[in-house]
N, C-alpha and C positions, 0 to 999 in steps of 0.2 A: 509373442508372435501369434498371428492370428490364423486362422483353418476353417476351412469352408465345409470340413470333414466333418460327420459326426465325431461325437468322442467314444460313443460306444461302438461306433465299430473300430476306433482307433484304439481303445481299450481291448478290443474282441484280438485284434491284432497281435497286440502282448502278450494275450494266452495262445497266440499260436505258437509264438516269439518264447512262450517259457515251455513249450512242450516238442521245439526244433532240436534236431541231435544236435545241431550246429552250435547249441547252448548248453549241452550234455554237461554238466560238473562246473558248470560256469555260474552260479546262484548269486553273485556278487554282481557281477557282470549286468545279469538282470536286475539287479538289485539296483543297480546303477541307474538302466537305463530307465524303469518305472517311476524311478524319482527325477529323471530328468522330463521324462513325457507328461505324469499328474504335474510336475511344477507349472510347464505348458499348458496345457487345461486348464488350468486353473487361472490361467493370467500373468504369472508368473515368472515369466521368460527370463524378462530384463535383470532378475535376480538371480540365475545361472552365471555364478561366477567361479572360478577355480575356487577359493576360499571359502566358498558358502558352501561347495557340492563335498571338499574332503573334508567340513565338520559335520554334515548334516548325512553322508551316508558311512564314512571313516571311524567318523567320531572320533577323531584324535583331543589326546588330552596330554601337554596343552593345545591351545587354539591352531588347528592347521593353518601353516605356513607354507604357500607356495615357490619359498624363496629356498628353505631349503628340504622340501617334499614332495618328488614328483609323482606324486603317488597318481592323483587326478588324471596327468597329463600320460600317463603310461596306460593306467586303466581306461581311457576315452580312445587311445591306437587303439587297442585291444580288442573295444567294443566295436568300432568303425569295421575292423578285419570281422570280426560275427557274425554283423548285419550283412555284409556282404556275401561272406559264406551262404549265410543261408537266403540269400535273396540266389543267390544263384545254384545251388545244389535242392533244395528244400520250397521254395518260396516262391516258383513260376505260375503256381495260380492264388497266390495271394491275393486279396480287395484291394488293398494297400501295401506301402511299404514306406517304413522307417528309418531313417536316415540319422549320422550327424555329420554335418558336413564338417569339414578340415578350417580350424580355427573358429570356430565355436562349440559352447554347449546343448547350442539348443538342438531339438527336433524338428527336421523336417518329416511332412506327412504326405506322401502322393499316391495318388491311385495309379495300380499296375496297370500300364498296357497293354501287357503282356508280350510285344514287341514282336509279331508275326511275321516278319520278313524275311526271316531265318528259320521258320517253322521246316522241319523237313517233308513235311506231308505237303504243303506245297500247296494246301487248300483251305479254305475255310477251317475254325476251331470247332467240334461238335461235332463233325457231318460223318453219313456214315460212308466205311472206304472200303463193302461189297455189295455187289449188285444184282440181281437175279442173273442165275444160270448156271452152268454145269459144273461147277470146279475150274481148277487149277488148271493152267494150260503150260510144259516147259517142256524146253528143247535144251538138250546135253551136246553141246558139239566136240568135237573127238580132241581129244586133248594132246598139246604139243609136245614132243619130246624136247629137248631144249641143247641138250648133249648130240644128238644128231646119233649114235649107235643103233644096232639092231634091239637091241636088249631093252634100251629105255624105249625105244619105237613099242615093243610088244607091251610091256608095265602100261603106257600112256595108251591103247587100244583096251586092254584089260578092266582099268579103272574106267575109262569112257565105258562100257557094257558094264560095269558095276551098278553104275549111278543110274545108265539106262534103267535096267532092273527095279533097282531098288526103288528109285521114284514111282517105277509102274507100278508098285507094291504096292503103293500108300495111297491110302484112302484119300477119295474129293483128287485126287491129281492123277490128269492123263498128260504121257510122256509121248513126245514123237522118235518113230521109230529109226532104228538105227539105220538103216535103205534112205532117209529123207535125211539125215543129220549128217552122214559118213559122204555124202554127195559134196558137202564144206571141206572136207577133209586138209584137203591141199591148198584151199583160199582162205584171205583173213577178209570174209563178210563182211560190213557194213552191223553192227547190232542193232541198230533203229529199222533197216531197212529191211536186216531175216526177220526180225520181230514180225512186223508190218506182211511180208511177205505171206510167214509163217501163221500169224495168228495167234504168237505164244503171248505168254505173261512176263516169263524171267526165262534169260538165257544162260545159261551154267556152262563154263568152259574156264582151260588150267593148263599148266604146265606141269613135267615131269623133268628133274634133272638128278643124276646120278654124280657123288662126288666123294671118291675115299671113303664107298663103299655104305654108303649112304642114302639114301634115296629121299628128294623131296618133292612133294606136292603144293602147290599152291592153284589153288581155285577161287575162283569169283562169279559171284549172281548179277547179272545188269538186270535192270529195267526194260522195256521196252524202248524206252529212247537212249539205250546204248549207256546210262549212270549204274555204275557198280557201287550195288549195295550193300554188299559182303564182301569179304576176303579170310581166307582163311590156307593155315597154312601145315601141313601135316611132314613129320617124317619117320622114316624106320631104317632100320640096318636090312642089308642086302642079304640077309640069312634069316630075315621077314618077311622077304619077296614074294612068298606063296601068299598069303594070308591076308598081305596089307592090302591090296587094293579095297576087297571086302569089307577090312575094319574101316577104311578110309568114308568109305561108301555109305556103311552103315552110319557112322557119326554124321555125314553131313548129313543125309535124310533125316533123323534123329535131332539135328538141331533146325533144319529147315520145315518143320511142320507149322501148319496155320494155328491149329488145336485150336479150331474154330467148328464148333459139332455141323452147322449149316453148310457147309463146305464139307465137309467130310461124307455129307449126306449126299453131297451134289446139287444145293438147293439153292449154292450163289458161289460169284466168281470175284476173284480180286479185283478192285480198280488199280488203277495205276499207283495212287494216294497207299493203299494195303503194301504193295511190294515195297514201297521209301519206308512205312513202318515200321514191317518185317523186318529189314535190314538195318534198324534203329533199335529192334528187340536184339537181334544178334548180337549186334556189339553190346548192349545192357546185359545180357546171360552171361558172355564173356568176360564182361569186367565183373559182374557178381560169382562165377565160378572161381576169382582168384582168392575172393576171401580174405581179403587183407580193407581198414577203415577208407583207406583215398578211391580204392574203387568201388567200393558197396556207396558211395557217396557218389560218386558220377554215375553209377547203376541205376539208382533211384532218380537220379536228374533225368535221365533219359524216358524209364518209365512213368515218370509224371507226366512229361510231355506227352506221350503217346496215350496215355491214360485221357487228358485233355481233349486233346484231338480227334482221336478217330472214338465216336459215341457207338461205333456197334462190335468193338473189337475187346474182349474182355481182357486179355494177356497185361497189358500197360497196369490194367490194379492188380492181378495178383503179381504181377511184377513188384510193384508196392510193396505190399505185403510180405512176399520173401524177403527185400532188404532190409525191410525190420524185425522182422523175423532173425534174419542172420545178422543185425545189428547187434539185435540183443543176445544171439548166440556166441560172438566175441568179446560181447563186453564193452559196445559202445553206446549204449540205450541204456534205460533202466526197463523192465517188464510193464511197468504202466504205460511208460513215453513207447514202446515197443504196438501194445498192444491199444492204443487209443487212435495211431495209424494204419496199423494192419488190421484187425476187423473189419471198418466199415470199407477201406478196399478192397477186400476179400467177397466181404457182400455185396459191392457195384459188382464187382467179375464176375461172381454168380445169378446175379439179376441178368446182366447182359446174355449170359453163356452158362444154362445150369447142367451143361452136359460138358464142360469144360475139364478135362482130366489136371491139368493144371491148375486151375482156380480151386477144382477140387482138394487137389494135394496143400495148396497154399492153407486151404481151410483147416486141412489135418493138421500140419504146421503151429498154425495158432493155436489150435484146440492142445497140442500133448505139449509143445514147450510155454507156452504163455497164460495158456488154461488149467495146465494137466490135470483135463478132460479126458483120462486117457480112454476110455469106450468110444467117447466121442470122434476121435483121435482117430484110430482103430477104423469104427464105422467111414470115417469118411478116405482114408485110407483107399478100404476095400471097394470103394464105388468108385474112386477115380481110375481103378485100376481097372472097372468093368468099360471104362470107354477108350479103348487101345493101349497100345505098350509104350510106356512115357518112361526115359530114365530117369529123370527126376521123382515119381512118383516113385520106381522101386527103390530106391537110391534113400530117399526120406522115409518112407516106412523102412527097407531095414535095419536104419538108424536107430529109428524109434522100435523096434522088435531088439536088436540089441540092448538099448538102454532097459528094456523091458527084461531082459534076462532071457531073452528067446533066440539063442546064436545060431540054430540049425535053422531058423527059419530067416533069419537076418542073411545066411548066407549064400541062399537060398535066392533069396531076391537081391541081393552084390551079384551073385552070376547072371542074373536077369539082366541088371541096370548094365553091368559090364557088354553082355551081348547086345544090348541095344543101343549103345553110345562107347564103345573101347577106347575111346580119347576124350577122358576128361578129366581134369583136377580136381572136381566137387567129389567125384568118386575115389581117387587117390585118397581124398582126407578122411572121406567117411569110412572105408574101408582102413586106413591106419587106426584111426580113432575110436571105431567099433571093438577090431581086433585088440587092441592095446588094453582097452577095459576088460574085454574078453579072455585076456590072460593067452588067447590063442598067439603064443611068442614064436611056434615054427612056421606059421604063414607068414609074420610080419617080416622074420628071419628070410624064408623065399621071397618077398617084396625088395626086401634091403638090398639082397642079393644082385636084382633084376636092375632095379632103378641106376639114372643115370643123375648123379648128384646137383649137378646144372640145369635141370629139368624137372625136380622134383618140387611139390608145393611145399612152403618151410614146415605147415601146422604140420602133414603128411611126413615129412622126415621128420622131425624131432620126435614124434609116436617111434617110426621106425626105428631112432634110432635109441628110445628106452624101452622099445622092445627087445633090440638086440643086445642091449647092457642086462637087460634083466633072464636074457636067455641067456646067457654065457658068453655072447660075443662081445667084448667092447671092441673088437679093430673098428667094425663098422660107426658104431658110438663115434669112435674116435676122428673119426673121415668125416663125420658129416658138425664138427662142430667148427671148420671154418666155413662153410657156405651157411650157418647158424646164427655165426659169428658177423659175416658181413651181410646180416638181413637189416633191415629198417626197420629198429623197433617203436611201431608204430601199433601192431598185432595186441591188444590187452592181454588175450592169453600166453603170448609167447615174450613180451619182453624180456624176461628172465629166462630165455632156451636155451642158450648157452651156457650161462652161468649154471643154473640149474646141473644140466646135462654133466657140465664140467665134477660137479660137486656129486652127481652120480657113480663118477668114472674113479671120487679120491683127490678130486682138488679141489677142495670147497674156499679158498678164498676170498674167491670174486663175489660169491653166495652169498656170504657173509656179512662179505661188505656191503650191499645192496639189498639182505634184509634189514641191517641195520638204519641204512640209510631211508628204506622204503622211495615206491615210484608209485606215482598217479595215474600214470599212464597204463598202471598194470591192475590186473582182475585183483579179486580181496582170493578168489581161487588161487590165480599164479602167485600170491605170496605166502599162501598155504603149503601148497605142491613144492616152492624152494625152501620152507622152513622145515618140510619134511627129509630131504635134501640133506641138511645139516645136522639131523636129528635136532631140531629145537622144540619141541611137543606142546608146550603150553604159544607158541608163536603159532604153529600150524591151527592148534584148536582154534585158539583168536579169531584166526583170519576164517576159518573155517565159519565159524559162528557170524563173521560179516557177511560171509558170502549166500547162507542160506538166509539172512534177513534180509538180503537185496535181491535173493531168489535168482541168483545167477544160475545161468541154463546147467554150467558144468557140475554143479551139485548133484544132477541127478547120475551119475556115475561115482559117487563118493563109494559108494557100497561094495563099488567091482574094483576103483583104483587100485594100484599095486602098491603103489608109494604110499598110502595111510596104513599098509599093514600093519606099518610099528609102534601106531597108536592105537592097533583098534581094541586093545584089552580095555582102555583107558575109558573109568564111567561117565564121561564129560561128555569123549568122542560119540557112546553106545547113545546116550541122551540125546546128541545133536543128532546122527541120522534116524533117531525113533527107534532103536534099536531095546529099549525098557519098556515096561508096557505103564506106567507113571509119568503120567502126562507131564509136557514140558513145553512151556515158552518159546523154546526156541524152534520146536517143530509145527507151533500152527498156525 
């Protein structure tokens, strides 16, 4: 088959192709498919035959047989599901893209179009989407009760004067006043036309409904022309009535910031193209705040796009950057594949935007888990944190202040992050999983207590609930191992939470079974942490000693973990985390 492509960029392709998560642990796969792409190049084609590709990459002995060996025909689905994955999650600003189409071996080569008709920015790729002038311009109009009571009527005026506030708060953004917005009160507006009328950017309006003692918010941001960009949805118990509007308030502001330092300053204003972005970032934070592999994977598709598009918005790379940052902090990356995509989008975000409190934090990020840089780490930290109050930033420093052995100060900044954003699940985890290292078991014991088991993030319960097995409580332990039980494990580090947990509590046999059997799908850490589990010591060291030669991020709490106490007399153990001063292999 002939190609009008060079080969070196079809070659260049391959190295994207072997360093896509979408190819994470799949080396065969590749393996595959570079001998089917040089056999093309080379001339080749017409000798891509099933028999020729499962002796020449299988090497079976004897000579492979397609009659009774599907090995070829299972491994080519395999790869076809790959390329696709990653042309679609990973692969939107690819030169090229790679193909095998359905009933052949060979390679197709085409150039991306990148297929802009579904661009949500809605404009050219590159361009920039702010434009001189004052800031932000939004109108909050008075939010519906939905229940029709006195009670929900006051809640839904409360929170409407919340949000007033709080956006008046925030820097680069003027709010109109409640005299100009409370005038809507009783009519359903037109959003294109108050827009238009108004002068605004985004119009923020919601309902309030009261149900079995329960109270739910849902709000939505339009555009100017009336498309709702966000949606989002909060609720509390009616004996949180005092307090929730506020917490309500604060998190949306909190998650609606441009953290655009020009606009902050008041030196340019969104186009219309910034507000579809914005609301293209939201749901990308959102799926990245869940923390689990299927959404750090649509996370990242989003900020690509947005990274693409809009040329003066830096958020889209360090968008980047954090999903592989937190790829590799679950376990779906390796530290090289982690940090060969987060760096250089960390430095676009910072070239665009070097007063970016987020680009900054993203920077911290790389530097203490991919570099551990930890000064570095540290410093850049402490500057993001000089350009306003981001929960992300305290949120990840006092992560990194925890793993640091610094918990009065780590706690310190969890009340920060907590005050500045009270609804989020990045902060449930990091807060279980600081504390859990931390040994602090009567806070996690108050968490346990609090939490509502249908609600809670799985990494976030399972801490919670080997906090509360190792503080003396198993009831709680006990509660939280069917919503463990019916998670999807898909989580590297938590595969084994159940089983584990179970083998915590006195019933190690599922533990057993499943380190016996071992999973791929699970960290070389989570099979360390269940061999501890079952007291198997020379099983935990093993895996222990995989996991700091793959430099998995959870290492760096080996030192605080609860669960290796029962090894840590043992001279292997002290040698693996450095603990001898006789230098050692497996520490450099």
């Amino acid at each position: 088959m002939k190609t009008d492509l060079p080969a070196s960029a079809i070659r260049e392709q391959m190295n994207l192709l072997r360093r896509s998560p979408a190819f994470s642990g799949s080396e065969r796969l590749i393996e595959l498919l570079s001998y089917m792409v040089e056999e093309t190049l080379n001339g080749r084609a017409a000798d891509l035959k099933e028999a020729v590709i499962g002796n020449a990459v299988y090497e079976r002995e004897p000579p492979y047989d397609p009659r009774i060996d599907s090995t070829v025909r299972v491994e080519a689905r395999r790869l076809r599901k790959k390329l696709e994955e990653h042309s679609r999650l990973y692969g939107q600003s690819d030169p090229i893209r790679i193909m095998i189409p359905t009933g052949t071996y060979v390679p197709a080569f085409v150039l991306n179009s990148g297929a802009r008709d579904a661009s949500p920015l809605h404009q050219p790729p590159g361009q920039d989407i702010f434009q001189i002038g004052p800031g932000a311009v939004i109108a909050v109009l008075p939010f519906r009760p939905v229940s029709g009571d006195a009670a929900t009527q006051e809640f839904a005026d409360i929170i409407t004067d919340e949000l007033i506030f709080s956006f008046g708060s925030e820097p680069g953004m003027s709010i109109l006043s409640r005299a100009t917005t409370f005038a809507y009160k009783d009519k359903q507006p037109s959003i294109r036309d108050l827009a238009a009328e108004l002068g605004v950017d985004a119009v923020i309006q919601g309902t309030v409904r009261e149900h079995a003692d329960i109270i739910r918010v849902t709000i939505e941001v339009s555009d100017p022309r009336g498309v709702v960009v966000t949606s989002d949805r909060f609720e509390g118990s009616v004996l949180q009535h005092a307090d929730l509007p506020e917490r309500i308030a604060t998190t949306v502001v909190s998650r609606h910031r441009f953290d655009t330092s020009r606009l902050r300053a008041r030196q340019v204003k969104p186009r219309p193209a910034a507000v579809q972005a914005h609301g293209q970032l939201y749901k990308a934070r959102q799926l990245l705040d869940r923390q689990v592999p299927e959404s750090l994977r649509q996370s990242l598709a989003i900020f690509s796009t947005i990274a693409e598009d809009a040329a003066d918005y830096a958020r889209g790379h360090s968008g980047i950057a954090d999903c592989y940052c937190d790829m590799f902090r679950i376990g779906m990356v390796d530290v090289a594949t982690a940090r060969s995509f987060a760096r250089p989008a960390v430095g676009k975000a910072l070239e665009i935007d070097p007063q970016s409190a987020e680009a900054l934090t993203s920077l911290g990020v790389v530097q203490a888990w991919l570099e551990r840089d930890w000064a570095a780490a540290e410093a850049s930290f402490n500057t993001a944190m000089n350009y306003g109050y981001h929960a992300r930033t305290a949120r990840v420093f006092g992560t990194y202040l925890a793993a640091r052995g610094r918990e009065d100060e780590s706690e310190r900044l969890f009340a920060e992050a907590r005050r500045i954003e009270p609804f989020s699940q990045q902060q449930d985890i990091a807060e279980a999983l600081s504390r859990f290292h931390a040994r602090d078991f009567p806070k996690l014991s108050e968490a346990a207590a609090a939490v509502a088991l249908r609600n809670a993030p799985m990494e976030a319960l399972f801490y919670m609930a080997l906090g509360a097995h190792f503080a003396g409580n198993p009831e709680f332990a006990h509660r939280a191992l069917q919503p463990l039980g019916n998670m999807m494990m898909t989580h590297p580090l938590l595969v084994f939470a159940r089983a584990e947990l179970e083998a915590w509590l006195g019933a190690p046999r599922r533990a057993l079974a499943l380190l016996e059997a071992g999973n791929m799908k699970a960290s070389r850490f989570a099979h360390a942490t269940l061999a501890c589990s079952v007291g198997d010591v020379d099983s935990s060291i093993r895996y222990l000693d995989l996991a700091y030669q793959h430099r998995e991020l959870s290492t760096v709490w080996v030192r605080m973990d609860k669960r290796f106490d029962q090894i840590r007399h043992h001279e292997r153990f002290r040698v693996l985390v450095g603990d001898l001063s006789a230098p050692s292999a497996l520490t450099a």
